[in-house]
C-alpha positions in Angstrom: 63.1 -29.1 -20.7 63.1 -27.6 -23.8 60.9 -24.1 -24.7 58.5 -26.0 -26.5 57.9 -28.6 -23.7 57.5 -25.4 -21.0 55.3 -23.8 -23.6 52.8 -27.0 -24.1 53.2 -27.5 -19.9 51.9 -23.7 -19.7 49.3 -24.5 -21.8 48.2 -27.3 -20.5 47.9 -25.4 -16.7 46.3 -22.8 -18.3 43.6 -24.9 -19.8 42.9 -26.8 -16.3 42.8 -23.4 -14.7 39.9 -22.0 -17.1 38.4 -25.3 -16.6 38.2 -25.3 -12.9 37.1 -21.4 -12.9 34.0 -22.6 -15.2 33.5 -25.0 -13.2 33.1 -23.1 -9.8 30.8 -20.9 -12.3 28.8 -23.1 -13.0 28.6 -24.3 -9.3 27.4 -20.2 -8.5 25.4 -20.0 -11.2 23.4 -23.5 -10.4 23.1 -22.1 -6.6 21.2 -18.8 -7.4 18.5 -21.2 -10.0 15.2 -21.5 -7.9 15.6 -18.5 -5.8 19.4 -19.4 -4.3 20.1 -17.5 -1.0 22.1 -14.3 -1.6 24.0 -15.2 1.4 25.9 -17.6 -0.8 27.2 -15.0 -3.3 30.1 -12.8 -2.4 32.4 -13.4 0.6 31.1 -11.2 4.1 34.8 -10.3 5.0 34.3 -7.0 3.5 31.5 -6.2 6.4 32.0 -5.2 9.4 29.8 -6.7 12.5 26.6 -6.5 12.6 25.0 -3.7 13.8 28.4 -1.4 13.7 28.9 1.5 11.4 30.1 1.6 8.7 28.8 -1.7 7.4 32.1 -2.2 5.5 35.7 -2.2 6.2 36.7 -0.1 3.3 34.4 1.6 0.9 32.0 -0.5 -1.5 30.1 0.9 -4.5 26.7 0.0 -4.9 24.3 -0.2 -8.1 20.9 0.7 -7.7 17.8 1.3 -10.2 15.2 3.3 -8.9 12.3 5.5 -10.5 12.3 9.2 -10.1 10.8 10.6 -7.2 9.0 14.3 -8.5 9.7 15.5 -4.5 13.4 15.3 -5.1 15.5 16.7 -7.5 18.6 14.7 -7.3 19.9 11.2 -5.6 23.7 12.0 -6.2 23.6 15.1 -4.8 21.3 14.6 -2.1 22.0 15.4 1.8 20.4 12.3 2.9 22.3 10.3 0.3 25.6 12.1 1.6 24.9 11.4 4.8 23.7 7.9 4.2 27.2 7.4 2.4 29.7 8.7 5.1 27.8 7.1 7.7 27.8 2.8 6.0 31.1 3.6 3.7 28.6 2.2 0.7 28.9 4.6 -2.5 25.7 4.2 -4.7 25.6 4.4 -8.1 22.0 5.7 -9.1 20.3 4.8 -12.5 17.2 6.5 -12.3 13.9 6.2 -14.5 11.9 8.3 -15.5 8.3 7.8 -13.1 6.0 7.4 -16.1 6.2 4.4 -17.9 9.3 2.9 -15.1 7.6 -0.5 -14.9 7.8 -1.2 -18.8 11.1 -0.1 -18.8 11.9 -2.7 -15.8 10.7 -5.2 -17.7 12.5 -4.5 -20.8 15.9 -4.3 -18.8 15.2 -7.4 -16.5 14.3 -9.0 -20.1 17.7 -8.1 -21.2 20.0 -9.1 -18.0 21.4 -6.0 -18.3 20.6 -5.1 -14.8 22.1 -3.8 -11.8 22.9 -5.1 -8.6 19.7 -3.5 -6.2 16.2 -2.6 -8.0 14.6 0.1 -5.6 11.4 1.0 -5.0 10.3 -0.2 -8.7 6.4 -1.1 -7.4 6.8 -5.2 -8.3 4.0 -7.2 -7.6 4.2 -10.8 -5.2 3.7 -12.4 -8.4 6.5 -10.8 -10.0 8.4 -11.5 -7.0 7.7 -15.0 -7.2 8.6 -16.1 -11.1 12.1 -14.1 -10.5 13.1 -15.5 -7.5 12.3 -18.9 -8.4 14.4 -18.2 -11.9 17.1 -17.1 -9.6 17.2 -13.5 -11.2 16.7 -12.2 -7.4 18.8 -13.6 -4.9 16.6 -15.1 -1.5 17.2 -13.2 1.6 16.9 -15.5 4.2 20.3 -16.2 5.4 20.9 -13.0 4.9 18.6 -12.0 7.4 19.3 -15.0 9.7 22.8 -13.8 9.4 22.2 -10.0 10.0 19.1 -8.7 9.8 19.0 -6.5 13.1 16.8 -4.4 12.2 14.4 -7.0 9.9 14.5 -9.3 12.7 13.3 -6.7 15.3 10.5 -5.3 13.1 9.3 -9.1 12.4 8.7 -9.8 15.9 6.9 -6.8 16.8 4.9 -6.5 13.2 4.4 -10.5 12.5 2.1 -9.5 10.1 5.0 -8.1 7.7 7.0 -11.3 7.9 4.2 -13.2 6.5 3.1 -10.7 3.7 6.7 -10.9 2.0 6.8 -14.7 2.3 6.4 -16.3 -0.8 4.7 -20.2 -0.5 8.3 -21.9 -0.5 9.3 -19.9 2.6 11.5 -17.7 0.7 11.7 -13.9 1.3 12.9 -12.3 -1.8 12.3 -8.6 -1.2 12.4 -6.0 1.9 9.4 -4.0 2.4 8.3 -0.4 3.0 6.0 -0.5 6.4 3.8 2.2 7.1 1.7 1.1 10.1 -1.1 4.2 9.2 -3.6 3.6 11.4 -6.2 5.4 9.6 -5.7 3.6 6.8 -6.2 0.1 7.9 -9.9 0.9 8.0 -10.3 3.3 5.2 -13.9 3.4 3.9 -15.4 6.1 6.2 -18.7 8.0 6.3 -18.6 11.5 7.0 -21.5 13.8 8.1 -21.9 17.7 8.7 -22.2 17.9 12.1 -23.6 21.3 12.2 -26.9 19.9 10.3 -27.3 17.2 12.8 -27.1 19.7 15.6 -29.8 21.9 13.5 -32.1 19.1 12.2 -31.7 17.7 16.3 -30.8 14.1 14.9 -27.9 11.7 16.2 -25.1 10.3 14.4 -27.6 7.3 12.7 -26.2 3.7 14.0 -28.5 1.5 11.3 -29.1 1.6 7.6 -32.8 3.1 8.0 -31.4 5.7 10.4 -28.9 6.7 7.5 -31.6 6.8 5.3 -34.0 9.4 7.9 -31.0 11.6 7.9 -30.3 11.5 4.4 -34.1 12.4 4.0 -33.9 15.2 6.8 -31.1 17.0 4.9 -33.2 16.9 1.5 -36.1 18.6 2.8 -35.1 20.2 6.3 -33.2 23.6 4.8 -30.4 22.7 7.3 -27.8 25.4 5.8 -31.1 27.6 5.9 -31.5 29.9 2.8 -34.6 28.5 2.0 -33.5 26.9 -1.7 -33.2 22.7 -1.8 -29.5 23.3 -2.8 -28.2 20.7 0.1 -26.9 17.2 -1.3 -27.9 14.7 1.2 -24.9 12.0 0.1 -22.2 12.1 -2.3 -19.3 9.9 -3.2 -16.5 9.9 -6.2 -15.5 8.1 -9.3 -12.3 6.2 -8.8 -11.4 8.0 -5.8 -9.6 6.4 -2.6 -12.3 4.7 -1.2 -15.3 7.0 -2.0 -17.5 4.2 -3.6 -21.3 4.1 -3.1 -20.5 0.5 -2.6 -17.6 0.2 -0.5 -19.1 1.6 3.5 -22.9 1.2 2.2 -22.2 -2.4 1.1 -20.9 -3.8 4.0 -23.8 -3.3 5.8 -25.5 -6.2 3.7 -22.1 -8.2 2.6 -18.1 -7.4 3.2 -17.2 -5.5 0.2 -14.2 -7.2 -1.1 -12.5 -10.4 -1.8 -12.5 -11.5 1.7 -11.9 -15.4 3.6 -14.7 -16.9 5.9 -13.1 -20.2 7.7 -10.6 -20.5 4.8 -12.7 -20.2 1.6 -12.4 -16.9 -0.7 -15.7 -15.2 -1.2 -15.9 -12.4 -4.0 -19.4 -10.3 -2.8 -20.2 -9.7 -6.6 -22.6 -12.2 -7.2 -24.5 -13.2 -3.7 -27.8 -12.3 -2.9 -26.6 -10.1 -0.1 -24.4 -7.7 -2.3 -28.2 -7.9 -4.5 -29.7 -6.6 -1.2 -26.9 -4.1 -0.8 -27.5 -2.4 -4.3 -31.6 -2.4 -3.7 -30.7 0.0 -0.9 -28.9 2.1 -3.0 -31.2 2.3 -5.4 -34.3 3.0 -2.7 -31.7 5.5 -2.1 -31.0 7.1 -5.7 -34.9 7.1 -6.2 -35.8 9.3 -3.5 -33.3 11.7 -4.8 -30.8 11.2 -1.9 -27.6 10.6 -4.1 -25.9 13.1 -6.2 -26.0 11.8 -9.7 -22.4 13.2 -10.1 -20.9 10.5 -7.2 -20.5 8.6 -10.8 -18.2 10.7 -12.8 -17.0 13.3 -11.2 -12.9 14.0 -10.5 -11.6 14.7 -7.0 -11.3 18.7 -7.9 -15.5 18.6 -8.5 -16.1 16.5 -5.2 -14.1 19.2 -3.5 -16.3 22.4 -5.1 -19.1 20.2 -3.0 -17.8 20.3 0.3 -15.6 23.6 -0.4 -18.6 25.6 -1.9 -17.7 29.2 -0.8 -21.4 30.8 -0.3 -22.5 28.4 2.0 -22.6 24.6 2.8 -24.2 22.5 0.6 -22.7 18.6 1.5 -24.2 16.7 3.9 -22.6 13.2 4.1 -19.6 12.2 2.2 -18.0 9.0 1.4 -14.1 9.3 1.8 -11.3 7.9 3.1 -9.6 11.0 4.1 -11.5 14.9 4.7 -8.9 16.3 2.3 -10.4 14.6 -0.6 -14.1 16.8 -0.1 -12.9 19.7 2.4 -10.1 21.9 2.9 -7.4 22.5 5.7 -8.6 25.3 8.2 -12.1 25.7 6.4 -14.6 22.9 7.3 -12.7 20.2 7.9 -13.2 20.3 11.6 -16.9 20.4 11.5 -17.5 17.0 9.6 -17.5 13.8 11.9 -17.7 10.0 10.8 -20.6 8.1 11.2 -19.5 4.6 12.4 -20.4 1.5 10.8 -24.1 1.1 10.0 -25.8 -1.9 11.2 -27.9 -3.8 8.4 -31.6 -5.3 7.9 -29.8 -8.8 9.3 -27.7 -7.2 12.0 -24.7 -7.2 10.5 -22.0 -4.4 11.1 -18.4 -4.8 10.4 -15.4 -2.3 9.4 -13.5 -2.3 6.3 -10.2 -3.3 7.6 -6.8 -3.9 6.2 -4.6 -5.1 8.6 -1.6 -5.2 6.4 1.3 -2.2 7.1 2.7 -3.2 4.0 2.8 -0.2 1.7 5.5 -1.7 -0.8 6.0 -5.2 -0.8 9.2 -5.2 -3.1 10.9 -1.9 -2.3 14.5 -3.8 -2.1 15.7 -6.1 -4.3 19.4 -7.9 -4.7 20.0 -9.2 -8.3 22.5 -12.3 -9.2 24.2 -9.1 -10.4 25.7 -8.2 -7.1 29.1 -9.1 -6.1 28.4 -8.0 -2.6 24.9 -8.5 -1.5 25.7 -9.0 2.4 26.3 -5.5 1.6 23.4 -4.5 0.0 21.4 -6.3 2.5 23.3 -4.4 5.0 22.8 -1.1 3.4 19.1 -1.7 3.5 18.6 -3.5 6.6 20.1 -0.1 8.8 16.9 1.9 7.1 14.7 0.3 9.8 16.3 1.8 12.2 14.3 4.9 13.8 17.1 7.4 14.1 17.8 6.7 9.7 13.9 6.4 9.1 13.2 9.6 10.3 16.4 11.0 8.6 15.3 9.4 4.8 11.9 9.9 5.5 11.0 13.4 7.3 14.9 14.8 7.1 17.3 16.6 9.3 16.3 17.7 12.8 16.4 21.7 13.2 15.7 21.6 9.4 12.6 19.6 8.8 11.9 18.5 12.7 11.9 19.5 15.7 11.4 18.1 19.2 8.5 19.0 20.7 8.2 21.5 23.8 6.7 20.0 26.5 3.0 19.1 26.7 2.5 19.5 22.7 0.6 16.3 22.2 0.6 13.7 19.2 -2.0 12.1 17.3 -2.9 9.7 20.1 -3.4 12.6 23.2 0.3 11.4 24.7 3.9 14.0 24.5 4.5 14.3 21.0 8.1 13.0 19.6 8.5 15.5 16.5 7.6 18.2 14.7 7.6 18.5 11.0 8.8 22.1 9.9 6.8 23.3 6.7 9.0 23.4 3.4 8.4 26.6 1.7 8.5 24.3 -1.7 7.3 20.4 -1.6 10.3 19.9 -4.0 13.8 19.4 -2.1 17.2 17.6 -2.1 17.0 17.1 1.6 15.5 13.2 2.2 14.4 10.5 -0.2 10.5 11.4 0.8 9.4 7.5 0.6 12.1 6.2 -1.7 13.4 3.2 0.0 12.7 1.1 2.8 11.7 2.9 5.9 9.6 1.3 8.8 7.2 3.6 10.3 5.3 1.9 13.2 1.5 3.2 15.0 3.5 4.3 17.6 5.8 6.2 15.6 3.0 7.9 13.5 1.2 8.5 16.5 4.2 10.5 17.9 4.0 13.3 15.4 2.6 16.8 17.0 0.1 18.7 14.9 -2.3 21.4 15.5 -5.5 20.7 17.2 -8.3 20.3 14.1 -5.5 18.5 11.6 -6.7 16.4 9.6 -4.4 13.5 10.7 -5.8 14.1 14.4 -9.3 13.9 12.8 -8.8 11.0 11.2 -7.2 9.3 14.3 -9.7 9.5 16.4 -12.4 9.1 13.3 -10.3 5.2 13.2 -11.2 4.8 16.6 -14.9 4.4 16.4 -14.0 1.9 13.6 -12.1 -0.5 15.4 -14.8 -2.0 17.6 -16.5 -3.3 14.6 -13.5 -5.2 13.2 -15.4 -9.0 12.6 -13.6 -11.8 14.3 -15.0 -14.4 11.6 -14.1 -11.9 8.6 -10.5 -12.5 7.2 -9.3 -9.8 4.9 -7.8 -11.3 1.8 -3.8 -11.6 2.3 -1.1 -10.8 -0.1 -1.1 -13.7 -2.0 1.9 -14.9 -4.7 0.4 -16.4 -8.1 1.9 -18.7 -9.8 3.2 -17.5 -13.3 0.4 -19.2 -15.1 -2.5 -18.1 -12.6 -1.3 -14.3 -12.6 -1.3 -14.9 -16.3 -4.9 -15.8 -15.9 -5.8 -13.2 -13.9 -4.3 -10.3 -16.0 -6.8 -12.1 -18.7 -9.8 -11.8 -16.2 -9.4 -9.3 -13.3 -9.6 -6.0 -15.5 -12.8 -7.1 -17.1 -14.6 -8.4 -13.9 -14.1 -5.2 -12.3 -14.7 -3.0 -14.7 -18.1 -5.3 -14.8 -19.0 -4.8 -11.6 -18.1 -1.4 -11.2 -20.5 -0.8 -14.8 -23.0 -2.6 -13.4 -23.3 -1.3 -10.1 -24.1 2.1 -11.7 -26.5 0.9 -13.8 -28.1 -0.8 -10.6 -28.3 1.8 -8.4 -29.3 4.5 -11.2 -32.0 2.1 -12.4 -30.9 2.2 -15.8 -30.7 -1.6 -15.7 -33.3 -2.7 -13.3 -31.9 -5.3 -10.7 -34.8 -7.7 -10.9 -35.1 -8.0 -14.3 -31.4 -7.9 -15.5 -30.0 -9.9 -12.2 -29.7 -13.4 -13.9 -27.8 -11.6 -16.9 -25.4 -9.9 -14.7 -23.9 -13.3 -12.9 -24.3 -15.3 -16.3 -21.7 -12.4 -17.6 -20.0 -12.9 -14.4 -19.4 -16.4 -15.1 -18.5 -15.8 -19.2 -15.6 -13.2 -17.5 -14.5 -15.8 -15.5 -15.6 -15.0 -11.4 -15.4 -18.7 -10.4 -11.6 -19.0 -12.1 -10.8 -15.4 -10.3 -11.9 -17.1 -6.8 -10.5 -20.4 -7.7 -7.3 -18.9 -8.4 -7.3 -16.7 -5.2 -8.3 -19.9 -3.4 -5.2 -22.0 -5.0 -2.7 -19.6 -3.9 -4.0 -19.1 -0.4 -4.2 -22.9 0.3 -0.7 -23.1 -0.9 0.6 -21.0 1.7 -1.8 -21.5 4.3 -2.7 -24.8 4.2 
């Protein structure tokens, strides 16, 4: 055969080899459109069994986009990421944002497809989730998981809840979470009263709205901190705090105070005649001079100059979900005490609660990007695990913990299981401090020791007299997944209809807008913002996956 004939040959092999290689492309490519499963990208001889460490048979590099975390100084060179490293044989290669301003830049790189193959702890949204997965941006996880999720698999069937929160309609899972099963904060609007004052004015923690009212009243004009001057503020709250709302633990006497599901339907509170009711109270309570006109607009450092006023106590009752945001550690923390639910004019009397353990929804994410995502599911799987929980999360035993000697107790009166050592400075290189996915259960949270009077022990047993009052016909509202045109329509809407609400509700219980006069103008503005579409797009998303 002559050179020219073996050259045109070549060529010819060449060109059927390029063709075939585009082909099997575009065979990939075509599986990960509409949220393909990771599980069919990359080959999982590189991995070793499942559960066995290392996860790989020879080392794997890894790269990952997270924001900064202020706590540590620096991923590369941190212990737990050393540790992490030698103990799955999976280098990472860290970009990291800067905190402010991280989720624009997401955008902006996701926008560009020049992005890596794991986003971390980057704060995405179900929605978010949703529209990238079904795009095949973000690779399913569901063989994956089938395939070897230990650890996923274990904390599904003893947290069911977290299973379905990260469930988009379609069945797909496209993200591992961060769980954080805080028991104090599953029922987080809390009423807290001076207990010295009810000792003094001989009055018992009030169980009704009127009884809240008579101590409220008893404070104003009893001289409990006795220096004979009115200085005592019967009730204060705080604006934009974590759950220190006039109308978050004083509404739901009258009408649950969220977005909430009765038999299936979605009910928003905002415009019913009960949540009317509810702010009526309030304002019978404003009138007699009961709330502190600064519950409005004042910071979290000014409601703590209440509680923490140094000459003597001033405070009475305090809306909060934690002491810390009114009180300080070893001061008076100790001698406030919740008040429990309040029953209302039509007997109701119901707790706050948010069931879902669910801190971050999205804290792991495999792109199309990754060559190996059995290994990046592996990588991230493994953090469930108690032993590497506590190690990313707290740190190093004999450095940040400690085992307990016996009969130190934990938060729930049984043998404590650790002991956090105090840092000298917050800011370490030790552990990722929340960065990643972690799984923290009751029982493990309730296993930490701490010194009798800490505020975590207070707020324990504080939860407690909450969790009688949970409703059984009262569904909090679920983690739902928009579609891309109804969370386009609620970024048009939600902003404005809270912002309403919350403007309103001021004016309300001030009584710079009376509530009879100005009611039928307040749900005709409602309605101009757009409540009905809010609830009817709350209500489409829930039917899809629940019905």
């Amino acid at each position: 055969m002559s050179r020219k004939k073996i050259v045109l040959v070549l060529l010819l092999l060449l060109t059927l080899l390029i063709a075939a290689c585009s082909k099997d492309k575009d065979v990939t490519t075509e599986g990960n459109k509409g949220g393909g499963d990771a599980a069919q990208q990359g080959s999982d001889s590189i991995v070793t069994d499942a559960g066995e460490f290392p996860i790989v048979k020879e080392k794997v590099e890894l790269n990952v986009l997270i924001p900064a975390n202020s706590l540590v100084k620096d991923f590369n060179t941190n212990e737990f990421t050393k540790w992490y490293e030698e103990k799955t044989g999976v280098h990472i290669n860290w970009e990291v944002l800067p905190s402010e301003g991280a989720q624009e830049q997401l955008n902006l790189i996701l926008t560009s497809g020049e992005y890596p193959d794991v986003i971390m702890d980057m704060g995405l949204q179900p929605a978010q989730l949703r529209l990238y997965g079904d795009n095949g941006t973000f690779l399913a996880l569901n063989d994956l998981i089938e395939k070897y999720g230990i650890e996923t698999k274990k904390m599904f069937q003893e947290i069911p809840v977290v299973k379905d929160a990260i469930t988009s309609p379609d069945g797909k899972i496209y993200a591992l979470p961060q769980v954080n099963e805080c028991f104090h904060c599953t029922m987080p609007q809390k009423m807290w009263v001076y207990k010295p004052w009810l000792d003094k004015l001989d009055m018992d923690i009030p169980q009704t709205t009127e009884e809240f009212r008579e101590l409220l009243l008893a404070i104003k004009n009893g001289d409990p901190n006795g220096n004979g001057k009115a200085d005592e503020i019967p009730l204060s709250g705080q604006y934009n705090g974590w759950h220190t709302s006039l109308t978050g633990f004083l509404m739901d006497p009258f009408i649950y105070s969220d977005v909430h599901v009765v038999d299936g339907k979605i009910i928003a509170p905002w415009d019913k005649e009960e949540y009317k009711e509810g702010l009526k109270y309030l304002n019978s309570l404003y009138k007699d001079g009961l709330i502190y006109s600064g519950t409005f607009t004042q910071n979290g450092e000014q409601f703590k100059q209440l509680g923490e006023n140094p000459e003597i106590p001033i405070l009475g009752t305090a809306l909060s979900a934690t002491l810390s945001s009114f009180t300080e550690g070893d001061s008076r923390m100790k001698d406030y005490v919740a008040i429990p639910p309040l029953e209302g004019p039509d007997g109701q009397r119901i707790t706050f609660y948010l069931p879902n353990p669910v801190t971050r929804p999205a804290e792991f994410i495999i792109t199309n990007k990754a060559k190996n995502p059995e290994v990046a599911f592996r990588w991230a799987d493994a953090m469930y695990q108690e032993e590497i929980t506590m190690r990313s999360v707290i740190g190093r035993e004999g450095e940040e913990w400690k085992i307990p000697e016996e009969g130190v107790l934990g938060l729930d009166g049984n043998q404590a299981k650790y002991e956090t050592i105090e840092k000298e400075e917050p800011v370490h290189n030790d552990y990722w401090d929340q960065t990643g996915p972690s799984l923290r259960t009751k029982e493990f949270r309730a296993g930490q020791a701490v010194p009798e009077g800490h505020q975590e022990q207070l707020l324990w047993a504080a939860t407690e007299q909450y969790a009688p009052y949970i409703s059984d016909t009262i569904e909090p509202l679920p983690p739902l997944f928009f579609s891309e045109e109804d969370s386009n329509k609620m970024a048009k809407i939600e902003q404005s209809l809270t912002d309403y609400v919350d403007e309103m509700a001021s004016a309300f219980i001030t009584g710079q807008s009376d509530i009879d006069s100005s009611w039928d103008k307040y749900i005709s503005t409602l309605q101009e913002i757009g409540i009905e579409e809010y609830v009817a797009i709350h209500q489409r998303s829930y039917d899809e996956k629940y019905k």
